[in-house]
N, C-alpha and C positions, 0 to 999 in steps of 0.2 A: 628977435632974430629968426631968421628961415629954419624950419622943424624938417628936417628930412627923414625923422621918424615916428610923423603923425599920423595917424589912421584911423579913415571915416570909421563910423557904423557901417556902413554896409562893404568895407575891404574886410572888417573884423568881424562881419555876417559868412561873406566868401570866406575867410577862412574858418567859421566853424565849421559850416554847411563840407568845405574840403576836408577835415578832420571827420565829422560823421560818415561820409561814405568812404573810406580808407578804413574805418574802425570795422564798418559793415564788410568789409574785402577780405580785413584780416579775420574776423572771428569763419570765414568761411575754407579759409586755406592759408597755409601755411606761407615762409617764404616772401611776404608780402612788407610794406613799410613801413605800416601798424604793424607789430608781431600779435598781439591778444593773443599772449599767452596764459592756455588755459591752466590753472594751478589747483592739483586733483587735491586738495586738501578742502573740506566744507566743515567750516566752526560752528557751533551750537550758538542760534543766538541769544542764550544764557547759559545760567549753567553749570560751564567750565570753571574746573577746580585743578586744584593739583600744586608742583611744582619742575619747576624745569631748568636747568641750565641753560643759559641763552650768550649768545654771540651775536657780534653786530659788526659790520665791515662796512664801513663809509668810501668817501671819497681820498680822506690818508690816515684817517682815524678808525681803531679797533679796539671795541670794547666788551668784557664777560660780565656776566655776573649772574646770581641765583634770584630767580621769580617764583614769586608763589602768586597765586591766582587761586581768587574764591570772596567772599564777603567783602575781605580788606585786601587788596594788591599790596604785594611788599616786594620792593628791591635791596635784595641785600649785598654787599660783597663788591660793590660796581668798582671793577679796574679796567684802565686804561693802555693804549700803549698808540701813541704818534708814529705811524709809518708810514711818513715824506718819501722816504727810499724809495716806495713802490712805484714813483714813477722816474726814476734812475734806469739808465738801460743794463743790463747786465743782471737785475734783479732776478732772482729764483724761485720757484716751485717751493723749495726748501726756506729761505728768507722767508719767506710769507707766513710760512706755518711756527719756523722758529719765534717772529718777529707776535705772534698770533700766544705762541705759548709761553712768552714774557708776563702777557697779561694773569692768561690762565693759570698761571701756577699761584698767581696772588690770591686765588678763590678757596674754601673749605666746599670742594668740591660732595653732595651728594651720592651716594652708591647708585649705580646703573640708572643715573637719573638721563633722564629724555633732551635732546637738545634741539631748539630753536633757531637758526641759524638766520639772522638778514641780512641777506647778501644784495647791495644797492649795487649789480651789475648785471646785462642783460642775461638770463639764462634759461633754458626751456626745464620745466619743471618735468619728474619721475613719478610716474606710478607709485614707484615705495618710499617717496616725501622726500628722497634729493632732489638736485636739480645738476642739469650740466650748461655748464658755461657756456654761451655764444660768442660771445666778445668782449673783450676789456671795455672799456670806456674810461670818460675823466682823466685822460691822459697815462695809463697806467697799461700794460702790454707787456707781461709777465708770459713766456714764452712757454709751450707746450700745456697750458691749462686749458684752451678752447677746446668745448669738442669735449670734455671730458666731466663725471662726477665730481660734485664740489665737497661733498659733508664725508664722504666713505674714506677718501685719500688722506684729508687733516684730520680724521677720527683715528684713523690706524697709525698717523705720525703720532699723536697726543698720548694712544696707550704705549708707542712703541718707546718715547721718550718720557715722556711726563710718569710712567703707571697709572694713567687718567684713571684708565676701568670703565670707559665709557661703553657700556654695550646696548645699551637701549635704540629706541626710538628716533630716529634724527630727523627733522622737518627743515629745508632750505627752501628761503621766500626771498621775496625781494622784498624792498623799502618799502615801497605802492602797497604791499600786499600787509606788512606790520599795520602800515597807519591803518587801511582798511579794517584790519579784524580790530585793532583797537576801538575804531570808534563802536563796535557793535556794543560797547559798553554806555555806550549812551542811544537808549531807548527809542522806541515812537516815529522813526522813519520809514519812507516807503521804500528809500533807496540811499546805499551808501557810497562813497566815492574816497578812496586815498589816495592823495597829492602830493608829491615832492618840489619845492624849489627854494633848491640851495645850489649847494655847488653843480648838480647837474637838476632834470626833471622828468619828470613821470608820471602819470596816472595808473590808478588800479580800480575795479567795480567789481559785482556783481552782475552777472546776466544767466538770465532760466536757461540749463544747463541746452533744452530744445533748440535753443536761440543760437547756438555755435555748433554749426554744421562737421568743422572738424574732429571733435572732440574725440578722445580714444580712450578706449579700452573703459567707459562708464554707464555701459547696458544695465537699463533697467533704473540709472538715476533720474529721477525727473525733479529734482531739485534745483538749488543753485549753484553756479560754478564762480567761484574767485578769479576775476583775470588780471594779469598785465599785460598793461596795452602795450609797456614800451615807447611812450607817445616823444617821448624828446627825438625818434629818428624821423618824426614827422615833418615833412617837406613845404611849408605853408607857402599861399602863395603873398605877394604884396610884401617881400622882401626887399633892402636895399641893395645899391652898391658896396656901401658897408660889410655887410654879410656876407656875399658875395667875397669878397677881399678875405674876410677872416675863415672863411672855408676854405681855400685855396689855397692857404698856408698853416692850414689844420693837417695832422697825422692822421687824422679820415676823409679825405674828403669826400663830398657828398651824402656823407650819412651826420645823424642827430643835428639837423640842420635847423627845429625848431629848441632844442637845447641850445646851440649856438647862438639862437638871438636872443635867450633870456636867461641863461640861468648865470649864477653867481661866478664859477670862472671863466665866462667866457666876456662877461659885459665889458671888461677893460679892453678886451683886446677888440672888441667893437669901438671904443673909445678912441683908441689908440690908430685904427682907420681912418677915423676923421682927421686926425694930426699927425700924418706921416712922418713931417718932419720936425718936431717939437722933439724929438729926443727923450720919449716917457718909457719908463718905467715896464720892462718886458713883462714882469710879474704885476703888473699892475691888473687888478680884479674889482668884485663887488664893493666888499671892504674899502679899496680904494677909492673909487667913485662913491661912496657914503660920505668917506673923511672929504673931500673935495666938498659934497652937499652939506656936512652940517659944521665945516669949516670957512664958509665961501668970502669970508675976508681974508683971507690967505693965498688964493688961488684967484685967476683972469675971470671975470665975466663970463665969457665966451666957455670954455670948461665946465663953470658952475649948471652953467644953463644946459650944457651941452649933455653931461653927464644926467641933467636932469628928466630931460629926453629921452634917453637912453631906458632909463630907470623906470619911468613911465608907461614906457611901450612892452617894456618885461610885462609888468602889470597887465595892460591892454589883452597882452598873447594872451597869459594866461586865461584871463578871462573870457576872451574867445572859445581857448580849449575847452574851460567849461561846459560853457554853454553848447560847443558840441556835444562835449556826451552827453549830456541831460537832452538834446533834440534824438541822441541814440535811445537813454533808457526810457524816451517817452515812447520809442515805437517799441520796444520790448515790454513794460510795462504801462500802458495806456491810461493808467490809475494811478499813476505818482502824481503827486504834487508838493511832496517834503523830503527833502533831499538833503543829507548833511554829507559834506567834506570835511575829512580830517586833513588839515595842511599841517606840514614837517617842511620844515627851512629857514637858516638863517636868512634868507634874502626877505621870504613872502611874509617873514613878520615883522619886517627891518622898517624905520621911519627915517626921514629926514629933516632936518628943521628948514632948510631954507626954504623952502616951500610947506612947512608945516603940514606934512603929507605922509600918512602909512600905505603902505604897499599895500596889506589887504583891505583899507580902505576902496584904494581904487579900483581894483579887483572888483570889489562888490559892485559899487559904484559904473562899471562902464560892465556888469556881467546882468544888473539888472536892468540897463537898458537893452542888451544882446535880446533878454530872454522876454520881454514887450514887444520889442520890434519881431519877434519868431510867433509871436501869438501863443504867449506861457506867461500869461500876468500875473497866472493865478497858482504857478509855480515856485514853492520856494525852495532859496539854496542856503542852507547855514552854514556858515564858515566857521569853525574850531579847533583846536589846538588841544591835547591831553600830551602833560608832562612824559615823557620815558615812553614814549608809543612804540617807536622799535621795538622795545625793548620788551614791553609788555604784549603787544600784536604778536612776537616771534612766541611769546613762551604757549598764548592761545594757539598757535598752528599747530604744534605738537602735541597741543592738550586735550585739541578736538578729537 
């Protein structure tokens, strides 16, 4: 059947080659579609010991618990708390923090222990390791938090309700930025990268702090700077009408337009394009189009295939966006040639049987053709996964 979400090599070249000069735009100024935002916190790449309390805010999932970092990494205490609400209208400033300290109170909280915070939504990082909000994302739009410190306001609800006694340290990161310091725990690269794609997506790197003309207030560092890119509000070009449709009827439109073509809540309602009128399933997501693939006796032909497509070309982006920034850290650093990505997501580790196919299979697969046809044969990208990376990456920020 006709693939109207097929892409040559050389559209999936266009759009890295588009993604590398946007990354070069952002790291120079502010304001721009890339955000590369820079994050003043720089990890030891060894090391780091200690322990820390740690926080993790997903897409409706909020998680605490106590890391200790040093020889043996240990997670102890890990509670949970499901907050679907967050994307209810009406939801509050206060809901959030309550719904945050359901969890926390289930922890044997440490004295004036240091907190790690990974906050998986857009935010501009602080000189004194908060961060202030820019935007909601993932469908969630909790009014009067833009604009404003994320770790200082729920620090001060937690002692003011909880008698947390939190008085230390607070470091707030993004997702990109957890998986990043995580992988520093695996050795022997020239260059590191943290990948998000799940329910929404992301990149995060390093680049020689020279290398970002913006930078503030870090005279006299001539080391490395941690960024995120922010890369899901990237605009790719070689888009469908598809797309087009599901942006339109998005609560943003025109922005995180390359999240919108791949990441895990948005794929159904890509799906859901192609068949106006079949009558499917408003909530229907990734998840959904998995059970449709590793169910395909149960569901039309047409669907099976459809969805599978879909699925594929997630894969395809991502791997394009790779291979842009690796053509980015090959002009920052001219001597890489071993690159690990640490990927976090249910989607990019997800398989399906009808085609007997892993997501990061394909990935690799149409990323080391990307990186032949750029003239980087001799480049390589390792793709890896370490269990509890938030969670571990958050407790490293605050440890550095």
């Amino acid at each position: 059947m006709n693939n109207p979400f097929a892409l040559s090599n050389s559209q999936l070249l266009e759009i890295a080659n588009d993604l590398k000069s946007k990354i070069e735009t952002g790291l120079q100024e502010d304001g721009t579609e890339i955000k590369c935002l820079p994050t003043y916190i720089h990890p030891k790449k060894d090391g780091i010991t200690g322990e820390a309390t740690v926080f993790d805010l997903g897409g409706t999932n909020f998680r605490a618990a106590v890391v200790s970092v040093g020889e043996e990494t240990k997670i102890t205490g890990l509670a949970e708390k499901n907050i679907t609400e967050m994307k209810t209208a009406g939801f509050t400033e206060t809901d959030l923090y309550n719904s945050e300290a359901e969890a926390i109170v289930q922890l044997k909280l440490p004295a004036n222990s240091p907190i790690g915070y990974c906050f998986s939504y857009p935010a501009k990082p602080m000189l004194n390791g908060d961060a202030e909000l820019i935007v909601w994302t993932k469908g969630v739009n909790i009014a009067g938090m833009a604009g404003k410190p994320i770790g200082a306001p729920m620090v001060e609800f937690l002692n003011d309700t909880l008698n947390a006694g939190f008085n230390g340290k607070i470091a707030v990161v993004n997702d990109t930025i957890t998986s990043l310091f995580a992988g520093l725990a695996n050795p022997g690269y020239d260059a590191y990268v943290g990948l998000i794609v799940g329910t929404g997506t992301n990149m995060a790197t390093f680049f020689p702090s020279a290398y970002i003309p913006k930078i503030e207030g870090m005279e006299g560092w001539s080391g490395e700077t941690p960024v995120n890119l922010e890369s899901g509000n990237f605009n790719p070009p070689n888009l469908t009408k598809f797309d087009e449709e599901v942006d339109n009827y998005s609560d943003n439109k025109g922005n995180q337009r390359f999240e919108k073509a791949i990441s895990g809540m948005y794929l159904g309602r890509i799906f859901r394009a192609v068949f106006p009128h079949d009558g499917l399933d408003v909530n229907l997501d990734a998840a959904g189009l998995s059970n449709m693939m590793n169910n395909p006796d149960q569901y039309k032909l047409e669907y099976v295939e459809t969805a599978f497509q879909i699925y594929q070309r997630s894969a395809k982006l991502v791997a394009a966006s790779i291979a842009g920034l690796v053509l980015n850290l090959n002009s920052a650093y001219p001597s890489v040639k071993k690159i690990q990505v640490l990927a976090e997501g249910s989607l990019f580790w997800s398989k399906v049987k009808a085609h007997d196919a892993k997501y990061v299979d394909m990935v690799n697969a149409s990323l080391k053709e990307l990186l032949a046809e750029s003239g980087l044969t001799d480049t390589v990208v390792d793709i890896s996964r370490i269990e509890n990376a938030n969670l571990i990456g958050a407790a490293m920020s605050v440890l550095s």
